[in-house]
TORTIMAR-329768 format. One record per atom (N, C-alpha, C, O): atom name; residue in one letter; residue number from 1; x, y, z. Coordinates in steps of 0.2 Angstrom, whole numbers, plus 5000, padded with zeros to 4 digits. Example, Ala and Ser with C-alpha at 12.3 -4.5 7.8 and 13.67 -1.06 7.14 Angstrom:
# residues 2
["N","A",1,[5066,4972,5039]]
["CA","A",1,[5062,4978,5039]]
["C","A",1,[5066,4984,5039]]
["O","A",1,[5071,4983,5042]]
["N","S",2,[5064,4989,5035]]
["CA","S",2,[5068,4995,5036]]
["C","S",2,[5064,5000,5039]]
["O","S",2,[5067,5006,5040]]
This chain:
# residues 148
["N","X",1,[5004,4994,5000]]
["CA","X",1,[5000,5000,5000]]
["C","X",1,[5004,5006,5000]]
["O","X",1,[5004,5011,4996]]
["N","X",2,[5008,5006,5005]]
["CA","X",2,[5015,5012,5004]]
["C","X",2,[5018,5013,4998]]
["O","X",2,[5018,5019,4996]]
["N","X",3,[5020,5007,4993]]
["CA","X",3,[5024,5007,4987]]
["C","X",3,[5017,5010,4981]]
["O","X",3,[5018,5011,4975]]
["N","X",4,[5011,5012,4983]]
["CA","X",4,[5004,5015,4979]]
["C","X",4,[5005,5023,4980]]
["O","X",4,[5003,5028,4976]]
["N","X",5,[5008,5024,4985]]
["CA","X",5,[5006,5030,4988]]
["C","X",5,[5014,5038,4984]]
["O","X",5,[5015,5043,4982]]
["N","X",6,[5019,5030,4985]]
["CA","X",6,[5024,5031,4982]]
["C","X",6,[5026,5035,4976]]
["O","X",6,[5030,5039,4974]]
["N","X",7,[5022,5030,4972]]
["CA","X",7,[5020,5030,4964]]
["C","X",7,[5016,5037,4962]]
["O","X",7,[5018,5040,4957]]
["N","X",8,[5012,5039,4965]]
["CA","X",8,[5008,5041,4966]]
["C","X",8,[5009,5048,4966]]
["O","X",8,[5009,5052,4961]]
["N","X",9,[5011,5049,4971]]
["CA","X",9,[5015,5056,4973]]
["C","X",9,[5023,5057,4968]]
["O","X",9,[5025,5062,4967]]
["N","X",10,[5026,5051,4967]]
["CA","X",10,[5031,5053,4958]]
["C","X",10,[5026,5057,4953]]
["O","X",10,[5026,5063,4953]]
["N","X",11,[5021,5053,4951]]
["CA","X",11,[5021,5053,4943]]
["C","X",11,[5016,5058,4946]]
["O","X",11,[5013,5060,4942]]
["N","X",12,[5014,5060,4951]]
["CA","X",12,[5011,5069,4954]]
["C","X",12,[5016,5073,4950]]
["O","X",12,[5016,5074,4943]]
["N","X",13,[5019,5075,4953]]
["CA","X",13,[5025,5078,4953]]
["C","X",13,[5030,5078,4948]]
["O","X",13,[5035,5083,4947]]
["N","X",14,[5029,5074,4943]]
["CA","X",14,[5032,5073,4936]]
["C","X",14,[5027,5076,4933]]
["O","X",14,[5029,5081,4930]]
["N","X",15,[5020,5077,4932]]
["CA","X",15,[5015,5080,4929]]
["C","X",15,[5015,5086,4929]]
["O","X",15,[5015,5089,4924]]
["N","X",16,[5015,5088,4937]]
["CA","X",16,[5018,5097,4938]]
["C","X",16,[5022,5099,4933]]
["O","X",16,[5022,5102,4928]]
["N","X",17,[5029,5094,4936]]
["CA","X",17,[5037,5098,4932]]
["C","X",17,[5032,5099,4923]]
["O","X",17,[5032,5104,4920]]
["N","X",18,[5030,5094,4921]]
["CA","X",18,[5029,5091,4915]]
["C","X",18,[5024,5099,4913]]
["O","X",18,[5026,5103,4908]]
["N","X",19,[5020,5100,4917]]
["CA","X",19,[5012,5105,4914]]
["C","X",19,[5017,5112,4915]]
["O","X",19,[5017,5115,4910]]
["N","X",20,[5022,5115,4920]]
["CA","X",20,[5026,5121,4920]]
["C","X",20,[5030,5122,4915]]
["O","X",20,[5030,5128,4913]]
["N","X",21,[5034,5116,4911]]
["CA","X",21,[5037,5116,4908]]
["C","X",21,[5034,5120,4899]]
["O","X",21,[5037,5124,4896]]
["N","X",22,[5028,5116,4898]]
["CA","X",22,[5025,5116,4894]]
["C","X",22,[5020,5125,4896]]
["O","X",22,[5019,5130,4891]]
["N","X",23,[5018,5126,4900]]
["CA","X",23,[5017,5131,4899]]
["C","X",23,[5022,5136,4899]]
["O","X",23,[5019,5141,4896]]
["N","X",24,[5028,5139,4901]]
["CA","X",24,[5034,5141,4899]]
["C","X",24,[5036,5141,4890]]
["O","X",24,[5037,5146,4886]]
["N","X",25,[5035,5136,4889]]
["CA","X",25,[5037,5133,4883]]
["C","X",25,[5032,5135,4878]]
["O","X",25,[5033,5134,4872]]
["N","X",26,[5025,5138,4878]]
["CA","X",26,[5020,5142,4876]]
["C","X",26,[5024,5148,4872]]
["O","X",26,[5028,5152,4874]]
["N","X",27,[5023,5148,4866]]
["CA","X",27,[5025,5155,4863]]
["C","X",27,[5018,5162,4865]]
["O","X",27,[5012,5163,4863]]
["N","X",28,[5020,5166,4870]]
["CA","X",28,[5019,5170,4872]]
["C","X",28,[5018,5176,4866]]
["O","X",28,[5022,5179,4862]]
["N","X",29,[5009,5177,4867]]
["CA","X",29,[5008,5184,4861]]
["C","X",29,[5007,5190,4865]]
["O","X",29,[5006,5191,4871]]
["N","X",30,[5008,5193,4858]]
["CA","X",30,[5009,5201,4861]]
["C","X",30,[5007,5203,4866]]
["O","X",30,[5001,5200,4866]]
["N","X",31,[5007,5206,4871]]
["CA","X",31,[5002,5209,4874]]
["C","X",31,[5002,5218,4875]]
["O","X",31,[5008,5221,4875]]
["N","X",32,[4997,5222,4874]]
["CA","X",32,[4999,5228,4870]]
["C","X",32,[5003,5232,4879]]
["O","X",32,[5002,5230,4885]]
["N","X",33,[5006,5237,4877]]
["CA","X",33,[5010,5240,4881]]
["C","X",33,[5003,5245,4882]]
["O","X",33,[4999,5245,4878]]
["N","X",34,[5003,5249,4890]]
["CA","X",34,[4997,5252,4894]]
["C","X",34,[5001,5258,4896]]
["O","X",34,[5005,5257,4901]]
["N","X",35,[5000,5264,4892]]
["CA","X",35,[5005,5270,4894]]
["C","X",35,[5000,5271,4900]]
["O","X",35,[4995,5267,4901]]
["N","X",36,[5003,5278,4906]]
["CA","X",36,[5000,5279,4909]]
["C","X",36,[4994,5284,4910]]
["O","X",36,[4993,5288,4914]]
["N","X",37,[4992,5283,4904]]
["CA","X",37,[4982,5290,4902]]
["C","X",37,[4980,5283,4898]]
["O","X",37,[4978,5284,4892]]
["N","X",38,[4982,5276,4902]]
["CA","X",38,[4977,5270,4899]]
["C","X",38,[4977,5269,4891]]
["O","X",38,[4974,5264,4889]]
["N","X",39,[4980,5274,4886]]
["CA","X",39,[4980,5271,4879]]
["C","X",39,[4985,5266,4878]]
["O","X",39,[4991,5267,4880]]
["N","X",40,[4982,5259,4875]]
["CA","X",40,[4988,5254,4873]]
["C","X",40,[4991,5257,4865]]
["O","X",40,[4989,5260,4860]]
["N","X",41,[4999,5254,4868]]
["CA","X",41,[5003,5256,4863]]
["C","X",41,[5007,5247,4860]]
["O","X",41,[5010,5243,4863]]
["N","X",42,[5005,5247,4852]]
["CA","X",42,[5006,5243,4854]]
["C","X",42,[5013,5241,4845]]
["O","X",42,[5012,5244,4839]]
["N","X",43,[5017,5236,4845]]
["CA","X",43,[5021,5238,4837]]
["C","X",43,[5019,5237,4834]]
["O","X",43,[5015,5232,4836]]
["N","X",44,[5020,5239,4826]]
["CA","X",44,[5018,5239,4819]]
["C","X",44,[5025,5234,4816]]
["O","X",44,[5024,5229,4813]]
["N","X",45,[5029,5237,4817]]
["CA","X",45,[5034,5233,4814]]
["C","X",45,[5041,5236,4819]]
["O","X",45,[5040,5239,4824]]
["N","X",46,[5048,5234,4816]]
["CA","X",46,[5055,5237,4821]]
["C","X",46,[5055,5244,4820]]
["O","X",46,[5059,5247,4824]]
["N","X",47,[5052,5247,4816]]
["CA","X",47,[5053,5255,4818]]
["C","X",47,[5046,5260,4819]]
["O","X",47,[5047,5266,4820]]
["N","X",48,[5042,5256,4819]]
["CA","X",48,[5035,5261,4819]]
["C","X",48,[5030,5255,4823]]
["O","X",48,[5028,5250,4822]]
["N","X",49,[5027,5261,4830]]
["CA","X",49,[5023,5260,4834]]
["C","X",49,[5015,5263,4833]]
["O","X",49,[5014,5268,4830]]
["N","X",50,[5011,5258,4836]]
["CA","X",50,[5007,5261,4835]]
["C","X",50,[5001,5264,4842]]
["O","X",50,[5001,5259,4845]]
["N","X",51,[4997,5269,4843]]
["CA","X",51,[4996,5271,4851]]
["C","X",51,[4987,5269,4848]]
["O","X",51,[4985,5271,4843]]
["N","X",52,[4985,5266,4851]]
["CA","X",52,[4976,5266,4850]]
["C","X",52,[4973,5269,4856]]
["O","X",52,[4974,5269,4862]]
["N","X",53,[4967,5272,4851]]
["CA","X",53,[4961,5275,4855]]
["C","X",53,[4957,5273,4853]]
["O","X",53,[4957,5271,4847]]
["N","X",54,[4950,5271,4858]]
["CA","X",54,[4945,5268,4857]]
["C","X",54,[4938,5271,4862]]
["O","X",54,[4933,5268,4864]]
["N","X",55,[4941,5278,4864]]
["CA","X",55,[4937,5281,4867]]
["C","X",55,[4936,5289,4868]]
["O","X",55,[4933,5293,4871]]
["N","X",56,[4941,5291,4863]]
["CA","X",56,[4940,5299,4860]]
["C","X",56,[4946,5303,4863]]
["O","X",56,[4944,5308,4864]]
["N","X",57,[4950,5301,4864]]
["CA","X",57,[4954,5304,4866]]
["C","X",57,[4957,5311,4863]]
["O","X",57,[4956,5312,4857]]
["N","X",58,[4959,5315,4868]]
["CA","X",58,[4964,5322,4864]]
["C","X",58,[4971,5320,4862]]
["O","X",58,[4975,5317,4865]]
["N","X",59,[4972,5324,4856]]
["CA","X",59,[4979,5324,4852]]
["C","X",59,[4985,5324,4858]]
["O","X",59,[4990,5321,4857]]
["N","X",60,[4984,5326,4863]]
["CA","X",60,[4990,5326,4870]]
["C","X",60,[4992,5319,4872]]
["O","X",60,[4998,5316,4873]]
["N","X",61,[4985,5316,4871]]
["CA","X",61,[4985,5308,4875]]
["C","X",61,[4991,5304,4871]]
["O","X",61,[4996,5301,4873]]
["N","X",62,[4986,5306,4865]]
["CA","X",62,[4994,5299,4860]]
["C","X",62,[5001,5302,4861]]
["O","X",62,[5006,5299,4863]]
["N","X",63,[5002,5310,4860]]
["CA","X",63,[5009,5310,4863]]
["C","X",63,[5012,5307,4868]]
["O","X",63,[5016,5303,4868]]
["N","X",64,[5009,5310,4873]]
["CA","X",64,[5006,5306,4880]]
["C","X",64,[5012,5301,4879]]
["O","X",64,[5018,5302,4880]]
["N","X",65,[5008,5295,4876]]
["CA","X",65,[5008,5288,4875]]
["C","X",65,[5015,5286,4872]]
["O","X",65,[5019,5281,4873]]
["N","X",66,[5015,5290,4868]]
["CA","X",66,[5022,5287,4864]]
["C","X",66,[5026,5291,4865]]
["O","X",66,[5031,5292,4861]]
["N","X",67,[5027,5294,4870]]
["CA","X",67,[5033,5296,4876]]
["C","X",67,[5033,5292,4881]]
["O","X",67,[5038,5294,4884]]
["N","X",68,[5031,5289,4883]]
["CA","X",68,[5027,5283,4887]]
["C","X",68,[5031,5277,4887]]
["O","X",68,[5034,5274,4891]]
["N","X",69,[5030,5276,4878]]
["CA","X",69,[5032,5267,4876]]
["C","X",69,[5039,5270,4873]]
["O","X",69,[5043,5266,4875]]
["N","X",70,[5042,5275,4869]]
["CA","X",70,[5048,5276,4868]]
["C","X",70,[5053,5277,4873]]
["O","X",70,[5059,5275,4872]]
["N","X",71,[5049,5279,4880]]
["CA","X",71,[5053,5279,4885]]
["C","X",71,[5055,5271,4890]]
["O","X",71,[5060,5269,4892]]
["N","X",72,[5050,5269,4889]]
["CA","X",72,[5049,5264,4893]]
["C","X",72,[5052,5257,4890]]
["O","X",72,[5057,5254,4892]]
["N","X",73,[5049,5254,4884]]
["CA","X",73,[5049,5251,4882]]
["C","X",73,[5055,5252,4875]]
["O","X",73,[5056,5246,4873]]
["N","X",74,[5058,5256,4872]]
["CA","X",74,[5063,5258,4867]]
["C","X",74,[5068,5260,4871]]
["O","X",74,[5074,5258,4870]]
["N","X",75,[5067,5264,4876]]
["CA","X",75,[5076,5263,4880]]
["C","X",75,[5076,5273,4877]]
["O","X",75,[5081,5277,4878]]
["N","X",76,[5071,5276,4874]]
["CA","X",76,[5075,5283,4869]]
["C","X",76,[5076,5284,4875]]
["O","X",76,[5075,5282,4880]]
["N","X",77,[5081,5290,4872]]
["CA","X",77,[5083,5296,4877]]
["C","X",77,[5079,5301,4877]]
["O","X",77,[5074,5300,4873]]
["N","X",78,[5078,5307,4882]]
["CA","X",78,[5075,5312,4884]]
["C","X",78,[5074,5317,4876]]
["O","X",78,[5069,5318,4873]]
["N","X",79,[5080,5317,4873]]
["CA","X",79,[5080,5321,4868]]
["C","X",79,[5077,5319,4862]]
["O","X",79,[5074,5322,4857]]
["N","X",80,[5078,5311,4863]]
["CA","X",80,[5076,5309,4856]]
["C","X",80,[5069,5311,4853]]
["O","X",80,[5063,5311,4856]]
["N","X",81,[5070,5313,4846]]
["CA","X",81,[5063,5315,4844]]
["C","X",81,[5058,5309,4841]]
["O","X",81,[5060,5306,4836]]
["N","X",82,[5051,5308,4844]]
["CA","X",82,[5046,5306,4841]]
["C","X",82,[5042,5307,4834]]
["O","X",82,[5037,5310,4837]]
["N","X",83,[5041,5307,4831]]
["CA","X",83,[5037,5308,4823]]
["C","X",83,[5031,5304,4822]]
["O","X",83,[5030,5298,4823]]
["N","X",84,[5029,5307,4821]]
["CA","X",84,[5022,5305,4817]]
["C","X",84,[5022,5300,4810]]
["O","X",84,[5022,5303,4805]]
["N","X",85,[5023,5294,4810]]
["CA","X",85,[5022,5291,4803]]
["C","X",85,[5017,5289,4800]]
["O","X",85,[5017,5286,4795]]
["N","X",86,[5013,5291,4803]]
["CA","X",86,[5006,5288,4799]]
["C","X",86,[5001,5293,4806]]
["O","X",86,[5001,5293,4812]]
["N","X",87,[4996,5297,4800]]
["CA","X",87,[4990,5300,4801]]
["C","X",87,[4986,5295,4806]]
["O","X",87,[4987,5289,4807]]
["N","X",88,[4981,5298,4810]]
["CA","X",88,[4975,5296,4813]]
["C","X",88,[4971,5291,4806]]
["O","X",88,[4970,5293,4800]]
["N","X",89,[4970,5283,4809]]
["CA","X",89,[4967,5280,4804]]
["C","X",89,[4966,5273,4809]]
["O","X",89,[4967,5272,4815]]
["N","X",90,[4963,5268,4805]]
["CA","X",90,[4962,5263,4810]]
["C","X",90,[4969,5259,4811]]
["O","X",90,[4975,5259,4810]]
["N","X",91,[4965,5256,4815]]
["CA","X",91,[4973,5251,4820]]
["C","X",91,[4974,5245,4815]]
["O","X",91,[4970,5242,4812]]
["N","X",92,[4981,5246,4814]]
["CA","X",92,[4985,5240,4812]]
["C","X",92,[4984,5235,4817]]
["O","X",92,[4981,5229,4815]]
["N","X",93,[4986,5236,4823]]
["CA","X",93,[4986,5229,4828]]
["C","X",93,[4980,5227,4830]]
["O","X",93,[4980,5221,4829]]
["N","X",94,[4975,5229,4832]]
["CA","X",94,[4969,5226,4837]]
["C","X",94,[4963,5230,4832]]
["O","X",94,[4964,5233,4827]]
["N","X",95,[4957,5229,4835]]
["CA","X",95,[4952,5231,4832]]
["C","X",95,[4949,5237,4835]]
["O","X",95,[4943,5238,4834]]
["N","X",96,[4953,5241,4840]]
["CA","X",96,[4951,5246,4845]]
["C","X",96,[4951,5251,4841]]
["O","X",96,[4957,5254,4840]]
["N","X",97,[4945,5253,4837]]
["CA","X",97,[4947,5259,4834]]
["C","X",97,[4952,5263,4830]]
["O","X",97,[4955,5261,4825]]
["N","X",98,[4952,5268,4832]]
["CA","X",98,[4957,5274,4830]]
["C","X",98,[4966,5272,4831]]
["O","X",98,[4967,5268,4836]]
["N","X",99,[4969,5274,4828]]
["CA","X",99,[4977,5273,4829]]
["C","X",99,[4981,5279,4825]]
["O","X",99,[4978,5282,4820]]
["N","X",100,[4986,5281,4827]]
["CA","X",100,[4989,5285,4827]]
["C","X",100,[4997,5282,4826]]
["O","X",100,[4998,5278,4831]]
["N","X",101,[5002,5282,4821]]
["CA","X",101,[5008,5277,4821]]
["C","X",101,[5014,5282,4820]]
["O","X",101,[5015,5286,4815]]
["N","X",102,[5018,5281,4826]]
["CA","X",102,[5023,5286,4829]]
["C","X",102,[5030,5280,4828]]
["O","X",102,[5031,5274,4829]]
["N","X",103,[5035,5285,4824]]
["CA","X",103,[5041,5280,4827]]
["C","X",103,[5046,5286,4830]]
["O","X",103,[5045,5292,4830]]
["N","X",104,[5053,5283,4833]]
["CA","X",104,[5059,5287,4835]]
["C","X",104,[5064,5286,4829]]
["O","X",104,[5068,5290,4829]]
["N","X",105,[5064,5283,4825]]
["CA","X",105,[5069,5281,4817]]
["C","X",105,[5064,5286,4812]]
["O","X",105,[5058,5284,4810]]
["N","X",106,[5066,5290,4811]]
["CA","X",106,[5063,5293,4804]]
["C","X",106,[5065,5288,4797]]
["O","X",106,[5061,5286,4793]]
["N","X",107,[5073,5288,4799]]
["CA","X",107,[5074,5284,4792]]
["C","X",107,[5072,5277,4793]]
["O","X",107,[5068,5276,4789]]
["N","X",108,[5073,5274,4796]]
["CA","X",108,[5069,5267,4797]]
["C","X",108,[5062,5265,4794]]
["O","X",108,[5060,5261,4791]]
["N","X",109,[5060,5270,4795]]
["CA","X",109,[5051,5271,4794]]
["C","X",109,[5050,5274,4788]]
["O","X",109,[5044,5273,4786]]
["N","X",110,[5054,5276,4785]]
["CA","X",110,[5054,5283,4779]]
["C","X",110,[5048,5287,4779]]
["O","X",110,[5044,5288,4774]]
["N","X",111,[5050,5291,4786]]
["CA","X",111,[5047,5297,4786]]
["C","X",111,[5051,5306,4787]]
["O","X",111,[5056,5307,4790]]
["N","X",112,[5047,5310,4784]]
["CA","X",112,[5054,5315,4781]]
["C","X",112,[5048,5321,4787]]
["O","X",112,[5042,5322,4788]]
["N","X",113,[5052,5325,4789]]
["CA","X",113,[5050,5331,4793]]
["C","X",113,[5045,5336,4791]]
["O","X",113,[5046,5339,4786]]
["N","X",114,[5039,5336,4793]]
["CA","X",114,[5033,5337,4791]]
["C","X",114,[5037,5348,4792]]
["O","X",114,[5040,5350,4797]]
["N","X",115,[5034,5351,4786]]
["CA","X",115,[5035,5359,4788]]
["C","X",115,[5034,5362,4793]]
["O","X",115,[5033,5359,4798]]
["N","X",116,[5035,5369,4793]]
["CA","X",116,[5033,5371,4799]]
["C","X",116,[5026,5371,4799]]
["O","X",116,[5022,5368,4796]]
["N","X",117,[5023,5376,4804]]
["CA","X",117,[5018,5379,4804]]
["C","X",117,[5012,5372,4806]]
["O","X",117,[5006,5373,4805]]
["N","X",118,[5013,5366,4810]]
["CA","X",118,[5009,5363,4811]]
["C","X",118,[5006,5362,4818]]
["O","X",118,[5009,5364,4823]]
["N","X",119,[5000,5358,4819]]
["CA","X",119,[4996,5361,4825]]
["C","X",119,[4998,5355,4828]]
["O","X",119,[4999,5350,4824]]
["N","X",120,[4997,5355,4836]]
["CA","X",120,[4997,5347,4839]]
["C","X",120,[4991,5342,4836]]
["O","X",120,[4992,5336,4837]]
["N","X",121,[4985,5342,4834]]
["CA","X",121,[4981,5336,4835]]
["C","X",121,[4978,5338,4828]]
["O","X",121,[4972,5339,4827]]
["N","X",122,[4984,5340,4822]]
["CA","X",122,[4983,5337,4813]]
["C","X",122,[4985,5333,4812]]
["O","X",122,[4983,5330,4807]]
["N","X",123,[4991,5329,4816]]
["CA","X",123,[4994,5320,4818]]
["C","X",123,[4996,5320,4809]]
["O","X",123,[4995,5315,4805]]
["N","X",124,[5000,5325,4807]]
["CA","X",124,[5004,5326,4799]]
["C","X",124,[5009,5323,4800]]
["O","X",124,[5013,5323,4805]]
["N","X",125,[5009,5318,4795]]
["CA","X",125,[5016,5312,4794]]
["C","X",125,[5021,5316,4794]]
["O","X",125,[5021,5319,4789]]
["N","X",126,[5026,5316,4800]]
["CA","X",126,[5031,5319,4801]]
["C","X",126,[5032,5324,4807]]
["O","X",126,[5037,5327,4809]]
["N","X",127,[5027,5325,4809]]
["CA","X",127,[5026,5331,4816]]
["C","X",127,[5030,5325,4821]]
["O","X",127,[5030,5319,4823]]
["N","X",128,[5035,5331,4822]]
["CA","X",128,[5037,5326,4829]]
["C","X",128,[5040,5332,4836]]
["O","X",128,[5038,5338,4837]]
["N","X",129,[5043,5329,4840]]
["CA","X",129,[5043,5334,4845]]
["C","X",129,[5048,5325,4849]]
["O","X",129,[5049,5320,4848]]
["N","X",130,[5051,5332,4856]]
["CA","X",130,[5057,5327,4860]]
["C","X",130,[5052,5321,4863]]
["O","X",130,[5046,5321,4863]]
["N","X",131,[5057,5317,4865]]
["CA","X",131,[5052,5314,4870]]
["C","X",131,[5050,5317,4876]]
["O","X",131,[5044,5316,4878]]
["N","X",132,[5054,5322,4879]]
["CA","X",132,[5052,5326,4884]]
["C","X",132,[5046,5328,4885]]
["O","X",132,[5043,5326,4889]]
["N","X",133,[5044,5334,4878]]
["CA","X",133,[5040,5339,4874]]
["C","X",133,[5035,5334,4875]]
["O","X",133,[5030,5336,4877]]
["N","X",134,[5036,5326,4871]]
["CA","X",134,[5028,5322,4873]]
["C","X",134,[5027,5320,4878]]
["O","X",134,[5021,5319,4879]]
["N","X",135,[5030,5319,4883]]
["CA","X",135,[5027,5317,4889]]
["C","X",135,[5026,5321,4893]]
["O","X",135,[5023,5320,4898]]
["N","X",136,[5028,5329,4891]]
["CA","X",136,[5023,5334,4894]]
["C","X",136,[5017,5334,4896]]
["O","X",136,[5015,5335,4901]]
["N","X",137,[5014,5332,4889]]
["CA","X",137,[5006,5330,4891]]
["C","X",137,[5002,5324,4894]]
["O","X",137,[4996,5323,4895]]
["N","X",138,[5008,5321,4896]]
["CA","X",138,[5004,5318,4902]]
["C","X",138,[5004,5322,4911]]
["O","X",138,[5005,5318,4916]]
["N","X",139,[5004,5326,4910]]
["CA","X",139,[5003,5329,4916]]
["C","X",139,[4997,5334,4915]]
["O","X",139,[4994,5336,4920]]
["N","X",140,[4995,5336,4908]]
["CA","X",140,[4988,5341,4906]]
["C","X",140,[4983,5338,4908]]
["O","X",140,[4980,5333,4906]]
["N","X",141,[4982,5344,4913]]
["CA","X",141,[4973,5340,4917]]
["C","X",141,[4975,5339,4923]]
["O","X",141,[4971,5342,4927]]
["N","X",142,[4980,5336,4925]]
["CA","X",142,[4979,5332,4931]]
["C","X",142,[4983,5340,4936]]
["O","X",142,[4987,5345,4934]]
["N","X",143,[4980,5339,4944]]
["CA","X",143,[4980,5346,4949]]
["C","X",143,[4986,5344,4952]]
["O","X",143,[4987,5339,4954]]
["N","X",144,[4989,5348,4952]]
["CA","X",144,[4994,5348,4955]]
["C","X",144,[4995,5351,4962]]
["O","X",144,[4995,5357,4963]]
["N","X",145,[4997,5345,4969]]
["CA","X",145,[4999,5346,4973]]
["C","X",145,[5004,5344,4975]]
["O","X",145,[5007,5339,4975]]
["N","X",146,[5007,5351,4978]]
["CA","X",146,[5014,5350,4981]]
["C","X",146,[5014,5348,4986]]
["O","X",146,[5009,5347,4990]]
["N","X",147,[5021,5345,4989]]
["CA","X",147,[5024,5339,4993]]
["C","X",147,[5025,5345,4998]]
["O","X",147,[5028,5349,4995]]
["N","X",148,[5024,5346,5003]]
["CA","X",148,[5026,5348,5009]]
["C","X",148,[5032,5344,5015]]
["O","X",148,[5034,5346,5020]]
């Protein structure tokens, strides 16, 4: 009866190793990046991101966002500039609506420096700004209390 109980508790525990293993072993899909004003940001390809909205967001948000995912997730620097590669249109990756597609590679992406004279929320292939300058806007709106 002991050598049942033996057996038992083995091929338990080979099962475990066995089902950990295999889930490990799962190829892991995307999961979209969650800037912090809630827009997922999620890639297009190695040089071009894209930020989804699905709830109306303002022009602020997506830079927001892709100051967000270039900082966090691409490693840019403070200075590096963001660019607009692609206009407001539907999403490439998920089915959330609206998408806005930003890269930090101009030439990667082959995107060329949109003129002067452009407004924040025309989303003109090529508008860009630092990453600093975008992640400004995620502080618009929110009240600000100092620390005492």
């Amino acid at each position: 009866m002991g050598l049942c109980f033996g057996v038992y508790f083995f091929v338990k525990r080979v099962m475990q190793i066995v089902l950990a293993l295999s889930i490990v072993a799962i190829p892991q899909t995307g999961h979209a990046f969650a800037a912090t004003n809630g827009l997922s940001v999620e890639p297009v390809n190695d040089a071009v991101f894209e930020v989804n909205d699905w709830r109306g967001s303002p022009a602020s948000a997506f830079w927001c966002a892709a100051a967000n995912y270039a900082r966090r997730e691409l490693k840019a620097d403070w200075k590096r500039r963001v660019y607009i590669a692609r206009t407001m249109g539907p999403s490439v990756t998920s089915n959330r609506g609206s998408a806005v597609h930003f890269t930090i590679d101009q030439d990667a992406a082959g995107v060329a420096t949109a003129g002067a004279g452009s407004s924040l929320g025309s989303f003109v292939v090529g508008d860009n700004m630092t990453v600093q300058q975008a992640n400004s806007y995620c502080h618009v709106g929110k009240p600000f209390f100092p620390r005492y």
